[in-house]
N, C-alpha and C positions, 0 to 999 in steps of 0.2 A: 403668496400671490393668490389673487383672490380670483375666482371663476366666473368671466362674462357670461352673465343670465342673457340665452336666445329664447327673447318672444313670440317667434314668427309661428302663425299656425297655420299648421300643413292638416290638410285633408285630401285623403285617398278616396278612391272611389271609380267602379267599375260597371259598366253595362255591355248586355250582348243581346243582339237581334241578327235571325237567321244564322249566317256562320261567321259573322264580325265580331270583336271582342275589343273591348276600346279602354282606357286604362288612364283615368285624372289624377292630377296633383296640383293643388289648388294653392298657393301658398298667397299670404299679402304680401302687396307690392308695395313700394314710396310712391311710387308716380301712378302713371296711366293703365287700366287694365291690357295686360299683353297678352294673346292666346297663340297659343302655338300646338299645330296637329304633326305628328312625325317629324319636328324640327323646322318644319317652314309656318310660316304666318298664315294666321284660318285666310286673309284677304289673297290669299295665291292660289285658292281653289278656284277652280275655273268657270263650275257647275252655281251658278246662282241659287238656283233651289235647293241644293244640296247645303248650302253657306247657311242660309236663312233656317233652315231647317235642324241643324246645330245649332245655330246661334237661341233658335227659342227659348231656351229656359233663361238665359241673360236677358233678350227682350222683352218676357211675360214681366219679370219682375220689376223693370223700368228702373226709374231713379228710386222707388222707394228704399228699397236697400240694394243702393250705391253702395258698392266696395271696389279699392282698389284692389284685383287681384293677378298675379302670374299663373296664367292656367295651362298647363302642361299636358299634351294627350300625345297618348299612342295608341295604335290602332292599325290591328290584325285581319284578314283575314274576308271575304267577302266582295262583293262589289261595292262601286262606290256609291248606295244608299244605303244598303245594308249599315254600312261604315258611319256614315251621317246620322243614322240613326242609332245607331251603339253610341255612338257621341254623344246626340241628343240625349241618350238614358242615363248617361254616365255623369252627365256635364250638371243633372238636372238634380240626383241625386247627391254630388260631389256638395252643389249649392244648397239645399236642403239642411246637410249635413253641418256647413259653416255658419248657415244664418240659425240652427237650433230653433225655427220660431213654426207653428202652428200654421199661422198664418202664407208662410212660403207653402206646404203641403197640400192647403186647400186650394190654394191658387193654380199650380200645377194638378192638381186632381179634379179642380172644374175646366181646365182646360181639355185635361186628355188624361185619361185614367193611365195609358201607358206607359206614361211620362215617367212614374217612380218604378212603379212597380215589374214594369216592359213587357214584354210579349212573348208567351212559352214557345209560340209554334219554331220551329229548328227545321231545317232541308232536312230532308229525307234522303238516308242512304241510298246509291245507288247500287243499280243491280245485275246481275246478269242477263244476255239476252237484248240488250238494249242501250238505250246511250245516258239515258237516266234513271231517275227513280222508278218512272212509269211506264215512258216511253220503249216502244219496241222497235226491235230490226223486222223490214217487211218483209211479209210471206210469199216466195214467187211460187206459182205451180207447174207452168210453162219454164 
């Protein structure tokens, strides 16, 4: 018995901004591109800007490289831009990764250097004394 050859190509890929961490699986589809963040459809987010704001690395690149793909996200941790924007990083790189081309890298890198590479700054632990990192409990003297 001879062993069916699976063509399907999956690609991983991961982004983090602030304290979100967001987690792709990009594989091709037969039909329509379907995105799914935590199991429900990206079109169930509520936040329009926060939608648009994921969705960019699929919009910059338009119809030129059209692919069908199932794109799969999970997503940790943060509020929800934080989250939107680990998506954004993850999503951008995830596409990078499948299309292999030059041309995908500089398009996302004149749009927004962030875009692949993303953004070091991380919250800052909090501390004692206070309610935040910085923030203090007030001084009464009376």
């Amino acid at each position: 018995m001879a062993k069916k050859e699976n063509k399907t190509k999956v690609i991983l890929a991961s982004g983090k901004r602030k304290s979100s961490v967001a987690r792709v699986r990009l594989l091709d589809a037969d039909s329509e591109t379907i995105i799914r963040v935590n199991g429900l459809n990206v079109k169930a987010f509520a936040n329009e800007f926060a939608r648009d704001r994921m969705l960019e690395p699929l919009t910059l690149l338009g119809n030129k490289f059209k692919a069908n793909l199932n794109i799969k996200i999970k997503v940790i941790g943060g509020g929800w831009m934080g989250q939107a924007d680990a998506i954004r990083i993850a999503l951008a790189r995830a596409l990078s990764k499948y299309h292999n081309s030059v041309e995908v890298n500089t398009i996302f890198n004149e749009y927004d250097k962030t875009m692949i590479s993303g953004d070091v700054r991380r919250t800052e632990p909090k501390k004692f004394g206070g309610r935040g990192a910085r923030a203090r409990f007030q001084k009464s003297y009376r």
